[in-house]
C-alpha positions in Angstrom: 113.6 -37.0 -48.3 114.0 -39.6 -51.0 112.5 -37.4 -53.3 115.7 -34.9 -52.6 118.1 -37.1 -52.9 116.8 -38.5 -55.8 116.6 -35.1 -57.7 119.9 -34.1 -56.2 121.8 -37.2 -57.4 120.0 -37.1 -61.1 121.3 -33.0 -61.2 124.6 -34.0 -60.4 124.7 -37.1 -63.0 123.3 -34.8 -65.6 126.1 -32.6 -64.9 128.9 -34.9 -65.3 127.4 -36.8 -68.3 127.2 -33.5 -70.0 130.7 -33.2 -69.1 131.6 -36.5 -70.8 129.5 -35.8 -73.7 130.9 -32.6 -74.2 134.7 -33.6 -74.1 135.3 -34.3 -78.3 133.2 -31.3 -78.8 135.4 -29.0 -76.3 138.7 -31.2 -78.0 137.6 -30.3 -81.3 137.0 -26.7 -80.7 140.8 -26.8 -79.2 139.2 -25.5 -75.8 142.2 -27.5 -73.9 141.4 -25.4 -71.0 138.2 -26.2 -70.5 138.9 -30.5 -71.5 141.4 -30.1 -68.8 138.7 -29.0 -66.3 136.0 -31.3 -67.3 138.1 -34.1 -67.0 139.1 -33.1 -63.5 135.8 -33.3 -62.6 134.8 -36.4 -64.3 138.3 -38.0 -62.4 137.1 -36.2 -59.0 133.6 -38.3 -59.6 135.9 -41.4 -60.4 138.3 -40.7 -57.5 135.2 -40.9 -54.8 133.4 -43.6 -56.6 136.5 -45.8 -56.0 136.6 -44.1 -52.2 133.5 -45.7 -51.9 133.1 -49.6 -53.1 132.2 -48.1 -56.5 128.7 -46.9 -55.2 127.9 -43.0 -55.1 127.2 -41.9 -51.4 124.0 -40.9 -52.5 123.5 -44.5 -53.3 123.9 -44.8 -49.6 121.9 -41.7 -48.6 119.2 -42.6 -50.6 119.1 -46.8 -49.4 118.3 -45.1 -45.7 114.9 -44.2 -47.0 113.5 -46.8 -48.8 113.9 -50.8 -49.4 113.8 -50.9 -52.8 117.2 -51.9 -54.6 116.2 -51.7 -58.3 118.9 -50.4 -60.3 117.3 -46.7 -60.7 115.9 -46.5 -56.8 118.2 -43.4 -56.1 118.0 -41.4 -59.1 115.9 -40.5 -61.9 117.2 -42.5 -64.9 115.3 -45.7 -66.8 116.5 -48.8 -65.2 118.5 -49.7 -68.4 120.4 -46.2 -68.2 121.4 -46.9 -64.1 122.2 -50.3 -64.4 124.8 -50.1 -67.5 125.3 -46.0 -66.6 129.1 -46.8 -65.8 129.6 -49.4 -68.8 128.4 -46.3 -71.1 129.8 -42.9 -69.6 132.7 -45.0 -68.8 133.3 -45.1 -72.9 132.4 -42.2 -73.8 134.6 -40.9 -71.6 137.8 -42.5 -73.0 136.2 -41.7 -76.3 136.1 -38.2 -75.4 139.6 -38.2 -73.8 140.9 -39.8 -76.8 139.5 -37.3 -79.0 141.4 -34.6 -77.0 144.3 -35.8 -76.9 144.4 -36.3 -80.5 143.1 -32.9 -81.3 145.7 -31.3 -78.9 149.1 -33.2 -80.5 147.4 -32.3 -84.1 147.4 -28.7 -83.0 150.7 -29.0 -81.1 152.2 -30.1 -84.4 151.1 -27.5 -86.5 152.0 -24.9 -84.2 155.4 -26.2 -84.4 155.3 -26.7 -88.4 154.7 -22.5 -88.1 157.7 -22.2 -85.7 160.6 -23.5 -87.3 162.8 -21.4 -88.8 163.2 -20.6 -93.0 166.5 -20.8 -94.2 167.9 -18.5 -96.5 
């Protein structure tokens, strides 16, 4: 069972660091549409982190089945990548949201540079 878990929580942080990572690609690309969805989920993730002590409930799950409390015993990851996994996504995730904002209020101003009207 700690096998599953482990597999399940490591396909479900692959998902949502792929979603961080790909944020100032999908900003860059002016795919607003889609930031505004990754970042939904990444804030979902966030939202029941916080619900639960900052720990993922798999963290939980996965503790039922073993004693071992290294940094990596519920997922897949190096130790180095589980123990500072917040510290890093955590960044890149601003990063990321940075970079779309930016990208959006570049292209929201040159959409309004083509809008305004030529005197004659």
């Amino acid at each position: 069972m700690l096998t599953a878990i482990k597999l399940l929580h490591t396909a479900v942080w692959a998902f949502l660091a792929a979603s961080i990572l790909a944020l100032p690609l999908v900003g860059v690309l002016r795919r607003f549409r889609l930031a505004v969805i990754l970042s939904a989920i990444v804030l979902l993730e966030c939202g029941v982190l916080a619900m639960n002590g900052g720990r993922c409930p798999l963290t939980d799950l996965a503790a039922r089945y073993t004693l071992d409390r290294g940094s990596n015993f519920d997922i897949y990851l190096p130790g180095w990548l589980a123990t500072y996994n917040k510290i890093i996504f955590g960044s890149l995730f601003v990063f990321g949201e940075l970079v779309v904002v930016w990208c959006w209020r570049a292209a929201a101003a040159k959409q309004s540079a083509k809008e305004v009207p030529v005197k004659h």
